[in-house]
C-alpha positions in Angstrom: 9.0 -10.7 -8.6 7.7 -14.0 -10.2 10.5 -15.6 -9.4 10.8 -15.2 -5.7 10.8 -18.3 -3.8 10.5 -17.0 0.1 7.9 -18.7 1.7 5.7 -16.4 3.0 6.6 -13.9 5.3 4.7 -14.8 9.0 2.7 -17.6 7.2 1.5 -19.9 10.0 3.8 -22.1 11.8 3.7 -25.3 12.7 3.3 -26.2 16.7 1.9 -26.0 19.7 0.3 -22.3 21.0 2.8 -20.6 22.8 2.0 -17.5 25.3 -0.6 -14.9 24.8 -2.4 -16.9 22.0 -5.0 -18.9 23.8 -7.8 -16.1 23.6 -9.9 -16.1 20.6 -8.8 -13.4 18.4 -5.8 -14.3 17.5 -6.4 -18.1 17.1 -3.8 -18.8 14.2 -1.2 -17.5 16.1 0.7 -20.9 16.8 3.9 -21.0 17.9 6.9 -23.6 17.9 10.0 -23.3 20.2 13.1 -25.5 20.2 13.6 -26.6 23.3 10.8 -26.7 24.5 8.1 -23.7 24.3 8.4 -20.6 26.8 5.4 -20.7 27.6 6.3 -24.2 29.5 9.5 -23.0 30.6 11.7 -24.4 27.7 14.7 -22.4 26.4 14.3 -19.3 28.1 16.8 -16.9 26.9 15.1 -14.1 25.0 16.0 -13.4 21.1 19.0 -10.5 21.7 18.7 -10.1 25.4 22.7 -10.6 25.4 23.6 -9.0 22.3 24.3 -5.8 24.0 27.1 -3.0 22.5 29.6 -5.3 24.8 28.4 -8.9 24.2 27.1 -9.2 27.7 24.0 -10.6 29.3 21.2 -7.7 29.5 21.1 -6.9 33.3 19.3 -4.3 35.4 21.7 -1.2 36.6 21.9 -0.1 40.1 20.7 -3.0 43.2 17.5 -3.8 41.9 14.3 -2.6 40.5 13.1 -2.6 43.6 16.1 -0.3 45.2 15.4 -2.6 48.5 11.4 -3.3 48.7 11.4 -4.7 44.9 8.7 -2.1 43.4 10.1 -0.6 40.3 11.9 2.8 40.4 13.7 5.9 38.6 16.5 5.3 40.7 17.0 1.8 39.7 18.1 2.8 36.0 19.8 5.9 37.3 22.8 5.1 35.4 21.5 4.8 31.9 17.5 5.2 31.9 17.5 9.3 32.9 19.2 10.1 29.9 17.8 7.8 27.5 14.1 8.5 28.6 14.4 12.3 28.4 15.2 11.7 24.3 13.4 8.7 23.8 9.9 11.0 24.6 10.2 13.5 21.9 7.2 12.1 20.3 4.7 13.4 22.6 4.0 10.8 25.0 6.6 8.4 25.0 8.8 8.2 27.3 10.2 11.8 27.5 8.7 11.5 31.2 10.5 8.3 32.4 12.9 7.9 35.2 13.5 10.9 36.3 11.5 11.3 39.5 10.2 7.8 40.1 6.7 8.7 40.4 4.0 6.5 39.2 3.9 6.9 35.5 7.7 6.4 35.7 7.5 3.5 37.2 4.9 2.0 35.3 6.4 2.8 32.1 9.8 1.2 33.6 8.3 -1.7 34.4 6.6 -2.2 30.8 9.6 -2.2 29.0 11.0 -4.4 31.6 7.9 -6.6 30.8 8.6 -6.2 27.4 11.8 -8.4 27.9 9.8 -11.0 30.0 6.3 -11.5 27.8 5.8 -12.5 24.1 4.1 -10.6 22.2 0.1 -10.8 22.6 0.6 -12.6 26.3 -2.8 -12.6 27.7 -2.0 -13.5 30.9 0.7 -11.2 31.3 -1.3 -8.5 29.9 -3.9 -9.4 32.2 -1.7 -9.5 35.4 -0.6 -5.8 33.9 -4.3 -4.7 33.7 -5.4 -6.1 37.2 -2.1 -5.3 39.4 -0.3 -2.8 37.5 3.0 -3.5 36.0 5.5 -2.2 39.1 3.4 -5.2 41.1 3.9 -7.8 38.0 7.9 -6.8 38.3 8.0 -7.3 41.8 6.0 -10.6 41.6 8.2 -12.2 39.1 11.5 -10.8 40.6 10.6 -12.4 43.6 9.8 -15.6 42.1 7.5 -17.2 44.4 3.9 -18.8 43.8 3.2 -18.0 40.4 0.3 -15.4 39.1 -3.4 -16.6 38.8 -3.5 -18.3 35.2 -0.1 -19.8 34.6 1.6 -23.2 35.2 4.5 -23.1 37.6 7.0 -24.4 34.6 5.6 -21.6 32.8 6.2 -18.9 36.0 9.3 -20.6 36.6 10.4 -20.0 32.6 9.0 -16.2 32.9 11.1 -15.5 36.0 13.8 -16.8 34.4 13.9 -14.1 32.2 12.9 -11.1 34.1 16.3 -12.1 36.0 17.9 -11.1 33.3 15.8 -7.6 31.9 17.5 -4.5 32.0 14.9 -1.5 31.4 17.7 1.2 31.8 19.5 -1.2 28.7 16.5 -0.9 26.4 16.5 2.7 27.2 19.8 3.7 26.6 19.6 1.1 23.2 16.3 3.1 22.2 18.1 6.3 22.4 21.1 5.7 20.3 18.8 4.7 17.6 16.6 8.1 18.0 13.4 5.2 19.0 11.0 6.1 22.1 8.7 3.7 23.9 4.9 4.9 23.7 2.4 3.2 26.2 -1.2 3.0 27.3 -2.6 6.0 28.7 0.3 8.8 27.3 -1.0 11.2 24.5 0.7 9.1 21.7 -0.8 5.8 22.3 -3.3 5.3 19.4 -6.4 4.5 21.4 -7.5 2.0 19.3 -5.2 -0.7 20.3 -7.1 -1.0 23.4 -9.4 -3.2 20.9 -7.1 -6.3 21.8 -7.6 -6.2 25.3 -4.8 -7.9 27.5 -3.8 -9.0 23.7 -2.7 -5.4 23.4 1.3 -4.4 23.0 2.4 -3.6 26.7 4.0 -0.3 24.6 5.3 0.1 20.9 8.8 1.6 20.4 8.4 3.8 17.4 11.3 6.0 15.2 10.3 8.9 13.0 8.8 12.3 14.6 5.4 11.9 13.5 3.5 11.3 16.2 1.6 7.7 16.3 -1.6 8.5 17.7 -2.4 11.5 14.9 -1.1 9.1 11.8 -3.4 6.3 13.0 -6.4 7.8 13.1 -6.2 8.2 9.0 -4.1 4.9 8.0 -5.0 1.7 6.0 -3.1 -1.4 6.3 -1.8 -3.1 2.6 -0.3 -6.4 2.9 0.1 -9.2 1.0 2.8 -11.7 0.0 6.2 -11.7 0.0 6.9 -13.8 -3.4 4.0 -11.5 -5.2 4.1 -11.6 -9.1 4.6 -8.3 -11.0 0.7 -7.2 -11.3 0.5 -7.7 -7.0 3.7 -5.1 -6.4 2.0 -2.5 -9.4 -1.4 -2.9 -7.8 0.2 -2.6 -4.4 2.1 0.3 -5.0 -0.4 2.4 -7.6 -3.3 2.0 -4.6 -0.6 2.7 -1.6 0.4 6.2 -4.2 -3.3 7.0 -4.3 -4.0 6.7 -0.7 -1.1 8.6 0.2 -2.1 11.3 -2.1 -5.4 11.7 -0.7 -4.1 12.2 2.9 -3.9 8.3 4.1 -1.5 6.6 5.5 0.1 3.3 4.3 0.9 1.0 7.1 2.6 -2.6 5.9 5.2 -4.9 7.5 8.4 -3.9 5.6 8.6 -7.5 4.4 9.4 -8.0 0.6 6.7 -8.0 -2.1 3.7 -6.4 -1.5 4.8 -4.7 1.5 7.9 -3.1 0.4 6.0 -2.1 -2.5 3.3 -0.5 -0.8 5.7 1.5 0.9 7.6 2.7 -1.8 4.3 3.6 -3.3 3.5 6.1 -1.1 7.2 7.5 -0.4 7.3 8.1 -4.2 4.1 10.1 -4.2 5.2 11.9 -1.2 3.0 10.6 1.2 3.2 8.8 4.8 4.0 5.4 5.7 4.3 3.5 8.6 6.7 0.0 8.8 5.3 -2.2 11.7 8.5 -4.6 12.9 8.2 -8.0 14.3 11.9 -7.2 15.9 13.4 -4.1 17.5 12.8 -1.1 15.7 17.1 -0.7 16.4 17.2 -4.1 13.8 16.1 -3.8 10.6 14.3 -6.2 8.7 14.5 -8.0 6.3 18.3 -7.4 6.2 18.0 -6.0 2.3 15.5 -3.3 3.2 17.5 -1.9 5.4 18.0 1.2 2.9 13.7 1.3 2.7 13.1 0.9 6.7 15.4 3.6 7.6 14.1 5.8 5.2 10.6 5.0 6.5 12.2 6.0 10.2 13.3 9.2 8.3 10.0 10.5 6.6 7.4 8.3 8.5 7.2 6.0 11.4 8.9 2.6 12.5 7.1 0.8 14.8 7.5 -2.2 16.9 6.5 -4.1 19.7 9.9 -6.2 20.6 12.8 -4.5 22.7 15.9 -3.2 21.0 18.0 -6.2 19.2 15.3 -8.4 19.3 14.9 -10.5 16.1 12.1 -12.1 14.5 10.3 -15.6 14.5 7.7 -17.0 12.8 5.5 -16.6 16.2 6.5 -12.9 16.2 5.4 -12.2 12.8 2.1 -13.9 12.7 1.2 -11.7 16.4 2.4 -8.7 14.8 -0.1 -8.7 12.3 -2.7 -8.0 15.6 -1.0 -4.8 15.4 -1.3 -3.5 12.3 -4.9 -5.2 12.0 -6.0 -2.9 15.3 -4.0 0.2 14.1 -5.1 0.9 11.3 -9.3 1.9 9.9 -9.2 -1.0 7.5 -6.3 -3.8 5.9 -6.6 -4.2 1.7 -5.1 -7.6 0.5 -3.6 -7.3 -2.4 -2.1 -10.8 -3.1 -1.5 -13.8 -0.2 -1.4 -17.4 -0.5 -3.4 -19.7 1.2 -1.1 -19.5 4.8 -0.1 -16.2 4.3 0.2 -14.3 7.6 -1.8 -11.3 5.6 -4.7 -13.1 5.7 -4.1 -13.6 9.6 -4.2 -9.8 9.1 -7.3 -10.1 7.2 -9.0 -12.4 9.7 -8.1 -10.4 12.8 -9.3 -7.1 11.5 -12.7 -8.6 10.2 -12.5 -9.6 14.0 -12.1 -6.1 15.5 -14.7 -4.5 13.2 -12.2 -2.8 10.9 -12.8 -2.8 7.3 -11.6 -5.6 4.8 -10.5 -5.0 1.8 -9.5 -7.3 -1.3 -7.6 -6.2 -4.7 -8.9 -8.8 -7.7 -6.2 -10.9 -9.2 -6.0 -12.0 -12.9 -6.5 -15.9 -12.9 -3.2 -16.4 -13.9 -1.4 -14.6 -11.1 1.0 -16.9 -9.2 0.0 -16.0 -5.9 -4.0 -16.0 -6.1 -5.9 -14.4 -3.5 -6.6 -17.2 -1.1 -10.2 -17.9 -0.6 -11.7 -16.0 2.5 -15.2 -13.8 2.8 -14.2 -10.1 2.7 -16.4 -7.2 3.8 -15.7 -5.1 0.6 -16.0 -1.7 1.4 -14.7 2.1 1.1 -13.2 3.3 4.3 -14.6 7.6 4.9 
């Protein structure tokens, strides 16, 4: 393990701050575009949106998601989103009610995971829109195109439009099915309530594989993170205290990455125990590409969770604001080992923020990937 020489994984990029991270709790969380940022309206096509099971651009079935007055609809994903919501909800509050009748709660859920093809992860303005309005109003705003939302430049409205042109709920759906996934939101019996801690920073749903159901597992779950090029003592020490809590009823939650994460997670599969992989991709896409084997054994005997859509992939950005996530899911994160950018020390930082417990594992002075210097709240989660 010594000798692995991956950066870390989600250590801090360079650049400007792209969308959703100008609030304060997620202040590391700077992001760098080619082509100018999304946030300003620079290369707008979103990471998979036309990587569908045909090649083609991700569009919205039927005449609109408005079915003539632009509010979103059941009838609008007629074609593929009935189906695919009534499996994707077998969790217990997914969305095993979506579609179908094109009541409110469908509607709402349709238009977040249209949303979740228009907004980066952690976009406080678009989670704030969603909060105020309601997302069936946010849809019809940005179909429409038009003067652009309180809070937003017009390159940045005109980049955001952009790609809700080419969202396709009823896609992401059908996608989710195929891979046994289902989209849990705000306000449905799965949604872990605790999320709400990130206010319009919060996920506008999570896509989650695995039967357990998301809520119940994180109300007893610690975080272990650390690096990805960990020496041998970091993966033994991640994996003998992700075992232990596992055996005492915890469960593990980690990133899937290499190193420490994939150790902790085999820790606690080994002992028998529940884990939980948090993606900063589609839940459909695993990754790293050489855990696939681990992450779909996770989705077998625990959870797989993720805030992108189906066949999204990963960017430094992504990865840095999905450690919001696992910092707000879970009671408390333990460091095991992390470098001095690590993004698990964004993880540390941004639970310290939301009151969770911090944890740190000691490293002998020799290790190779030291525990960066940072005040942790030792203390013993109940």
């Amino acid at each position: 393990m010594s000798g692995n020489t991956r950066p870390p994984e989600g250590a801090a990029p360079s650049g400007d701050t792209g969308p959703g991270t100008s609030g304060t709790l997620f202040p590391e969380a700077a992001v760098s575009f080619g082509g100018g940022s999304p946030a300003e309206g620079g290369a707008m096509t979103p990471p998979g949106a036309g990587d569908g099971p045909d090649g083609g651009e991700a569009r919205w079935a039927g005449p609109g998601p408005g079915d003539g007055d632009g509010a979103v609809t059941g009838a609008g994903v007629a074609a593929r989103g009935r189906s695919a919501a009534g499996t994707c909800g077998t969790g217990g509050g997914g969305a095993g009610s979506g579609a179908r009748g094109g009541g409110p709660e469908d509607r709402e859920l349709l238009g977040r995971v249209f949303l979740a093809r228009v907004f980066e992860p952690g976009d406080e303005a678009g989670g704030r829109w969603v909060r105020e309005r309601g997302a069936p109003e946010v849809v019809r705003r940005l179909r429409e195109g038009g003067r652009a939302l309180p809070g937003v430049s017009e390159k940045r409205w005109a980049g955001l439009c952009a790609r809700a042109g080419r969202a396709d709920p009823g896609r992401d759906l059908a996608v989710a099915r195929s891979a046994g996934a289902r989209f849990v939101v705000p306000g449905t019996a799965e949604w872990p309530g605790q999320l709400d801690d990130l206010g319009d920073a919060r996920p506008l749903g999570l896509w989650v594989r695995g039967g357990p159901s998301l809520r119940m597992w994180a109300l007893r779950s610690v975080a272990v993170v650390g690096a990805r090029a960990c020496t041998e003592y970091g993966a033994h020490m991640a994996a003998t205290l992700a075992a232990g809590l596992a055996e005492r009823g915890w469960v593990v939650v980690s990133g899937g990455a290499y190193g420490i994460d994939g150790a902790a997670h085999r820790g606690a599969l080994g002992a028998g125990g529940a884990t939980a992989a948090v993606l900063a991709c589609g839940v459909d896409r695993p990754y790293p590409p050489g855990h696939t084997a681990l992450i779909t054994r996770i989705a077998e005997q625990g959870l797989v969770v993720g805030e992108l859509p189906p066949g999204d992939h990963p960017t430094p950005s992504r990865f840095i604001l999905r450690n919001r996530v696992i910092a707000a899911l879970t009671r408390g994160t333990v460091v095991v080992e992390a470098a001095h950018r690590s993004g698990s020390l964004v993880t540390a930082r941004a639970a310290r923020r939301l009151g969770r417990h911090v944890m740190g594992v000691p490293t002998p002075l020799s290790g190779g990937a030291a525990l960066a210097p940072i005040r942790f709240r030792l203390a013993t989660a109940t």
